[in-house]
C-alpha positions as CSV (number, residue, x, y, z in Angstrom):
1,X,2.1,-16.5,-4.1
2,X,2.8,-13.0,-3.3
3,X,6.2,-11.9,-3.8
4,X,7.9,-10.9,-0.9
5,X,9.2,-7.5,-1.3
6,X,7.6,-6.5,-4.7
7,X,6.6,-2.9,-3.6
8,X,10.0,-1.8,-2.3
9,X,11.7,-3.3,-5.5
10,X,8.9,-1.1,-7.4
11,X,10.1,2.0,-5.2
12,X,13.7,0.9,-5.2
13,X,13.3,0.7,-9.8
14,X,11.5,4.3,-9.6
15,X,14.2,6.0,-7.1
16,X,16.9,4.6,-9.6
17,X,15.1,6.6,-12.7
18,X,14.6,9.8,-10.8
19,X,10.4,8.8,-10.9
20,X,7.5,9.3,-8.8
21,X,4.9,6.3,-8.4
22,X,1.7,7.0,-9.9
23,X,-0.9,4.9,-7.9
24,X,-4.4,4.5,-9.2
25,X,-7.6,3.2,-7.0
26,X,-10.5,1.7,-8.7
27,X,-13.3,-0.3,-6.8
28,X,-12.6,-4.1,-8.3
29,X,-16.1,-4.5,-9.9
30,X,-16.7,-1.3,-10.6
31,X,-18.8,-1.4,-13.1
32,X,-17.8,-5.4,-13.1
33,X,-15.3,-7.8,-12.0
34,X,-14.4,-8.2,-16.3
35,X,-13.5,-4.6,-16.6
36,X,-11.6,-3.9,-13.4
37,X,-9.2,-7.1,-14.7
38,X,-9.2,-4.7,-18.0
39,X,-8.3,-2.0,-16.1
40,X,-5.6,-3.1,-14.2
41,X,-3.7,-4.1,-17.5
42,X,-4.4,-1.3,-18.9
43,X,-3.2,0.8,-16.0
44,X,-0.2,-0.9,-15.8
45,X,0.4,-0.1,-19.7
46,X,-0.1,3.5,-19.4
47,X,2.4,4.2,-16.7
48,X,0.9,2.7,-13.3
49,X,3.5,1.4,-11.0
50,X,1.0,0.1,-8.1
51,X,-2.2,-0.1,-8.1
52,X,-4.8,-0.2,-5.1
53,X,-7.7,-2.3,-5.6
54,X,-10.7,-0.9,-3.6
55,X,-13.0,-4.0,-2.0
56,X,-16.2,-2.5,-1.6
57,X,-18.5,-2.1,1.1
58,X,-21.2,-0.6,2.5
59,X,-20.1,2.5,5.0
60,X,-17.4,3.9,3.4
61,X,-16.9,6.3,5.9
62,X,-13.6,8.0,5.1
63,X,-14.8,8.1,1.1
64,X,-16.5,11.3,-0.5
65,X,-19.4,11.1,-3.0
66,X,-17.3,10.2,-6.0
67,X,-16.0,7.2,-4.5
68,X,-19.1,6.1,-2.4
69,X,-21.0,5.9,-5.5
70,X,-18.7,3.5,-7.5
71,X,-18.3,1.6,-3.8
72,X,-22.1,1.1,-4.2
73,X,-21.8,0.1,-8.2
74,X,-19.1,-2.7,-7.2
75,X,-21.5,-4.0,-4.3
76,X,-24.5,-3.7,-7.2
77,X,-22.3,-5.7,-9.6
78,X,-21.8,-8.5,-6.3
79,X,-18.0,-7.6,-6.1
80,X,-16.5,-9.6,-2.7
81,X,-13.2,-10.5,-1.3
82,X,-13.2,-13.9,-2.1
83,X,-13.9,-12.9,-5.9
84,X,-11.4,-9.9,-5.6
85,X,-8.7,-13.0,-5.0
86,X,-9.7,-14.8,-7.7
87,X,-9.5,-12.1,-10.6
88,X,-5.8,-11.3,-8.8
89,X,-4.8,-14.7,-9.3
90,X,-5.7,-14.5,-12.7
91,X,-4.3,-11.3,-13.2
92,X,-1.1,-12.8,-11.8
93,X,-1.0,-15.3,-15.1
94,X,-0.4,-11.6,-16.8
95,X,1.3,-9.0,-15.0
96,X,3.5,-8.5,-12.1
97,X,2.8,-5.1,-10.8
98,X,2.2,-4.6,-6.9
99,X,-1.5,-4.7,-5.9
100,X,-2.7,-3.1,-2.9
101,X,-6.3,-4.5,-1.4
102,X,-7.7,-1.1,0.0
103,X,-10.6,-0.9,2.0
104,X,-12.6,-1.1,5.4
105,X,-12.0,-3.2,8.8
106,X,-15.5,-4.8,9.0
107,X,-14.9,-7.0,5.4
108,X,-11.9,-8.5,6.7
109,X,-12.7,-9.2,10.1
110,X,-15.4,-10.8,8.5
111,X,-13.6,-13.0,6.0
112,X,-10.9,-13.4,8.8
113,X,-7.3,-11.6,9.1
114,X,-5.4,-14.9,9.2
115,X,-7.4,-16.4,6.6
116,X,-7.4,-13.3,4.2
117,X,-3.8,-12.6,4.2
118,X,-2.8,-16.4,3.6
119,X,-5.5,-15.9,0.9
120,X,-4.2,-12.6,-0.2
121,X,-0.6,-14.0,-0.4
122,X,-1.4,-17.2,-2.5
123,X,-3.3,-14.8,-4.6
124,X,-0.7,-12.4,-5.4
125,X,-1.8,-9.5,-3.3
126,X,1.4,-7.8,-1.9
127,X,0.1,-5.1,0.9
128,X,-3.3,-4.0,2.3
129,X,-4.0,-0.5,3.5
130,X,-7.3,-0.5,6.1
131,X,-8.1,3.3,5.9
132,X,-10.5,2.3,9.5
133,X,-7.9,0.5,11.6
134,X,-5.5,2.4,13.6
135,X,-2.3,1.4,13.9
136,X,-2.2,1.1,17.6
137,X,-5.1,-1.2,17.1
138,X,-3.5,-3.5,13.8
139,X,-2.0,-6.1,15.9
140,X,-4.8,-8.8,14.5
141,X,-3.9,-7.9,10.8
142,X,-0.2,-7.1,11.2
143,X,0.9,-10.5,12.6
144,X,-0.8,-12.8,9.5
145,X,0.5,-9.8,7.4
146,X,4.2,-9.8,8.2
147,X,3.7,-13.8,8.4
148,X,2.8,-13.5,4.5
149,X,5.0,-11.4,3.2
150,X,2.4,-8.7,3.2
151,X,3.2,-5.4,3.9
152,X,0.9,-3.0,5.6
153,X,0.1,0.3,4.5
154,X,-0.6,2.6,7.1
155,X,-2.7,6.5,6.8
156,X,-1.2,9.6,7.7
157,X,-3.0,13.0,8.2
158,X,-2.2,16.4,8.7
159,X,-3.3,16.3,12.3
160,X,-1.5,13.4,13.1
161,X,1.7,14.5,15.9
162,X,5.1,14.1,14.1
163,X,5.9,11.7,17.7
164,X,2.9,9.8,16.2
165,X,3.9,9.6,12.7
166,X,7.4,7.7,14.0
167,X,5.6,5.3,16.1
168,X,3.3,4.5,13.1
169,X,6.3,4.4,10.2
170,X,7.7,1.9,12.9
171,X,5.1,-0.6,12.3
172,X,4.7,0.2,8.6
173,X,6.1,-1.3,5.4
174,X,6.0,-0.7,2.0
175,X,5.3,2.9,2.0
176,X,3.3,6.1,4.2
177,X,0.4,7.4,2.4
178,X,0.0,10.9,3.4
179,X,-3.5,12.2,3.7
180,X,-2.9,15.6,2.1
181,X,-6.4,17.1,3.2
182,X,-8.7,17.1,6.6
183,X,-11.9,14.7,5.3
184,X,-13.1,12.3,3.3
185,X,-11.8,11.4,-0.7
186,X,-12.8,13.9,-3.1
187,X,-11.0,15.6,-6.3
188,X,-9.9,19.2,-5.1
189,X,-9.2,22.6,-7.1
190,X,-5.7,23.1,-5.8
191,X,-3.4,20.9,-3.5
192,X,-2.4,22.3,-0.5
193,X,0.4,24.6,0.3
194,X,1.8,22.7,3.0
195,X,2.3,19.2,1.6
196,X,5.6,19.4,0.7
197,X,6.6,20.7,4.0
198,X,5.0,18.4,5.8
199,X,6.6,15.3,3.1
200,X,9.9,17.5,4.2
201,X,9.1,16.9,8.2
202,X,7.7,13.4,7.7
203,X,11.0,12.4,6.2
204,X,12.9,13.3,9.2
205,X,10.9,9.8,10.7
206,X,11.4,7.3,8.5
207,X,13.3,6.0,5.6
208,X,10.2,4.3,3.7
209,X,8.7,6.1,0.6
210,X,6.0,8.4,1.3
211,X,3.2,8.8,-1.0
212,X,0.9,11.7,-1.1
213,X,-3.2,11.4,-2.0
214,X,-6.8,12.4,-1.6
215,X,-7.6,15.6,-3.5
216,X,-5.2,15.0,-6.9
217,X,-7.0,15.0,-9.8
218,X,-5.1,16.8,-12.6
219,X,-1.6,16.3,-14.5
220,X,-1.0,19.9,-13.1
221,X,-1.3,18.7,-9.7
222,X,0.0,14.9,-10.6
223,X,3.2,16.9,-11.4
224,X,3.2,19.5,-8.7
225,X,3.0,16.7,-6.0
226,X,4.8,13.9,-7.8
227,X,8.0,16.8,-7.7
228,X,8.8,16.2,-4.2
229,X,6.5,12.7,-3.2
230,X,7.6,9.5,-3.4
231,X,4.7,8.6,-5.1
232,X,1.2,10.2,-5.7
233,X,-2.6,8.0,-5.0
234,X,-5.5,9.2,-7.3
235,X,-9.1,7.1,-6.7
236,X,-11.8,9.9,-7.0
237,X,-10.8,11.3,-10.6
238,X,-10.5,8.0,-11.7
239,X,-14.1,6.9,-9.9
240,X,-15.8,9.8,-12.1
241,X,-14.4,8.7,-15.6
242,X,-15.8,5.4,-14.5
243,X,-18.4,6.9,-13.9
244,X,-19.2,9.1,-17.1
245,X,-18.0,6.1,-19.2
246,X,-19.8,3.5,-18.2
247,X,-22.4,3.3,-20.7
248,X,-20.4,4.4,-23.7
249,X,-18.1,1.3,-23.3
250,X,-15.0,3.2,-23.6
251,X,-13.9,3.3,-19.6
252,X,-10.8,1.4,-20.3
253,X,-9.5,3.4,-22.8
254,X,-11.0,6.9,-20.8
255,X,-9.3,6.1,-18.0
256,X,-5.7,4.7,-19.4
257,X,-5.5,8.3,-20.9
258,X,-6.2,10.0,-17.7
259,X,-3.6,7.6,-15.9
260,X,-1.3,7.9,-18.8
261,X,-1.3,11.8,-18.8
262,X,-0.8,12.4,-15.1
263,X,2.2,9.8,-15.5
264,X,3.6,11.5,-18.1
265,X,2.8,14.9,-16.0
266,X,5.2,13.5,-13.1
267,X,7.6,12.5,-15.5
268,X,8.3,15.6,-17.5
269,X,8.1,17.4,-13.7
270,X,11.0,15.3,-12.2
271,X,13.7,15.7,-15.3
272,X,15.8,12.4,-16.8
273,X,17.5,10.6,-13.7
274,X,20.9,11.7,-12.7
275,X,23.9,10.3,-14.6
276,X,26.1,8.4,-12.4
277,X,29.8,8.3,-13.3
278,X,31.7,4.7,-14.4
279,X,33.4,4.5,-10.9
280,X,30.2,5.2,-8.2
């Protein structure tokens, strides 16, 4: 059963030791279901502290090549919800970091909202970010959601009206992700100069923990971000090691070190956690 506030203890554990969340997506069944169960573990052993669990499907719009082509690897290898579920129940047998199903609108209105988050809850699946569902229009999947115990992650982007981004943060839980670029998923040479001011402003709306993604793909920029975010999102750096690994049969080792280095990255960026004196 999904454990009602797992992700804000996660935050809550990370604020405590001065850290910022590092928050890997892979597409569950890319390249199979076997190896994304691998993954997760491994993840979670190299420093993860949530990680999002893509569900594949077949127009991801909002996702750049990287991304789209281990979307269409996870539909090859006949990756669904109902199996996603499964593997995180039996991932739950093992570990007790927060999963986040990621993914379109058109999957779960097809498997049902209701019936997915009950699902999702009994599975051990803690929040669900739909990167195609506006918030104004989340009613159908927020109600089953907050029913569960689920909380729902809601997008962010540099466009979006700071009036907008409170009325949004209102109806969130768990944490904002900030979209830190205009356009789809996609590794990027630099991150942008005005994330942390606009981290800065959206912090002036809510209390919840903001994290930052779409474009990070280095421990340089892991640590650069992680400095001032709440937590940091990687999915298309981690899509390509997938990618270039596949056939070798190292991706779960490839991709631990990548995770592992960026975490380390954030860490060595943020400094030790302050020391509180005896009588605070």
């Amino acid at each position: 059963m999904a454990h009602r506030g797992r992700v804000a203890r996660k935050f809550a554990e990370l604020r405590a030791r001065n850290e910022a969340a590092m928050i890997p997506f892979i597409v569950a069944g890319d390249p199979d279901m076997e190896t994304t169960r691998r993954l997760v573990l491994e993840l979670e052993a190299r420093g993860a502290d949530l990680i999002e669990l893509g569900v594949p499907f077949s127009d991801p719009m909002a996702d750049g090549p990287a991304n789209q082509r281990a979307i269409a690897r996870g539909l090859a290898s006949g990756a669904t919800l109902a199996g996603i579920l499964s593997m995180v129940s039996d991932l739950r047998k093992e570990t007790e970091i927060p999963l986040i199903l990621y993914g379109y609108f058109n999957p779960c209105l097809h498997y049902g909202c209701e019936r997915l988050c009950r699902d999702g809850a009994v599975a051990g699946i803690d929040a669900i970010l739909v990167v195609d569902l506006p918030p104004e229009e989340s009613a159908e999947l927020l109600k089953p959601a907050r029913a569960n115990g689920l909380d729902v992650i809601h997008l962010l982007a540099p466009t979006t009206p700071l009036e907008r981004s409170r009325r949004i943060a209102r109806s969130a839980s768990g944490f904002l992700y900030y979209v830190s670029v205009t356009g789809v998923t996609g590794a990027r040479g630099a991150v942008g100069g005005d994330v942390e001011a606009r981290v800065r402003e959206l912090r002036s709306v809510t209390d919840l923990p903001i994290a930052v993604g779409f474009g990070i793909s280095t421990p340089d920029q892991a640590a650069q971000v992680g400095a001032f975010a709440d937590a940091i999102a990687v999915g298309s750096a981690i899509s390509t090691v997938i990618e270039q690994h596949a056939a070798s049969g190292d991706v779960v080792d490839a991709v631990g070190k990548m995770v592992g280095a960026m975490k380390d990255a954030m860490r060595t960026a943020r400094g030790p956690a302050p020391v509180r004196a005896a009588n605070q």
